[in-house]
C-alpha positions in Angstrom: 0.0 0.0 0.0 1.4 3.6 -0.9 0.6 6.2 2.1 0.3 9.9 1.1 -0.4 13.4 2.1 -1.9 16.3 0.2 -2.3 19.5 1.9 -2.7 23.4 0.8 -1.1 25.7 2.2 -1.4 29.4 2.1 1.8 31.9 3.1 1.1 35.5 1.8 -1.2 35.6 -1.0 0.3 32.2 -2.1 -1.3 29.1 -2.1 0.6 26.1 -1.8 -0.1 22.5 -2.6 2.0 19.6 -0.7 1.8 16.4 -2.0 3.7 13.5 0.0 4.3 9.8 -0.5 6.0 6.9 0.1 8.0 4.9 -2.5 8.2 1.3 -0.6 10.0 -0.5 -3.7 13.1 2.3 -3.4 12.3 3.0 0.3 12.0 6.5 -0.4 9.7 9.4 1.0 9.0 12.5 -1.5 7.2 15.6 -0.7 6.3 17.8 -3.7 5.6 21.5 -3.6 3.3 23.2 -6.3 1.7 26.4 -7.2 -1.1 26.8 -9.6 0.0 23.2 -10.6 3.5 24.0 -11.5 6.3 22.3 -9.6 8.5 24.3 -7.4 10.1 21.4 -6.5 10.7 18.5 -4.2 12.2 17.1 -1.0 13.3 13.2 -1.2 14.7 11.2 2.1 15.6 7.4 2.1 14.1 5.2 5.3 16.4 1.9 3.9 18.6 1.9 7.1 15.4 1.3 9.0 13.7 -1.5 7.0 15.7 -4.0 8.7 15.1 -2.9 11.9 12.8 -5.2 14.1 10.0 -2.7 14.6 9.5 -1.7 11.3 6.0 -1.6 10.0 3.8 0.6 7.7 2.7 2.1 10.5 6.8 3.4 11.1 6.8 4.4 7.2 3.8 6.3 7.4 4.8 8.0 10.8 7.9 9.2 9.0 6.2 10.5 5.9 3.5 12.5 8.5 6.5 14.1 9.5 8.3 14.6 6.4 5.2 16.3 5.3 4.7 18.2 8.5 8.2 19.7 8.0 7.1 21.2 4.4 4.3 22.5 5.4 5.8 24.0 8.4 8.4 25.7 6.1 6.0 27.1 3.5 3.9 29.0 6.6 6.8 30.6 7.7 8.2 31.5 4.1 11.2 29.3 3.7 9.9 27.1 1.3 13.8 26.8 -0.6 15.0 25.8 2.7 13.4 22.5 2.1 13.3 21.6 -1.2 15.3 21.3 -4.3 13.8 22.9 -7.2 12.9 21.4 -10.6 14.4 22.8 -13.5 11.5 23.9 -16.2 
């Protein structure tokens, strides 16, 4: 099962759209950040080292990608979106 997140977000007179998922054949969590449906760009982190660990469930994954998520949004409402994500070259 893939987990995600989508969230707006408004800081200013922006509005902001966060969309967040998990990648469980890679073992990757992506947020991505858009406005008006373009792509400002994305945040990516790896969860492998903890696969093997002996509590790891969904559950785990989906806790990390809550806060992953949580950390973007955070960002965006106090106006350092480019602090957390890389941007996507048009």
């Amino acid at each position: 099962m893939i987990f995600g997140f989508n969230t707006d977000v408004k800081h200013g007179e922006t509005v902001y759209h966060v969309q967040s998922e998990a990648h469980p054949n890679t073992h990757t969590l992506q947020s991505t950040v858009f406005v008006q449906g373009r792509c400002l760009g994305k945040t990516s982190s790896s969860y492998a080292d903890q696969v093997a660990l002996p509590d790891f469930s969904e559950a785990k994954m989906h806790d990390l990608l809550k806060e992953q998520h949580r950390k973007v949004l955070e960002a965006i409402r106090e106006g350092r979106v480019e602090s957390v994500i890389s941007s996507v070259a048009i």
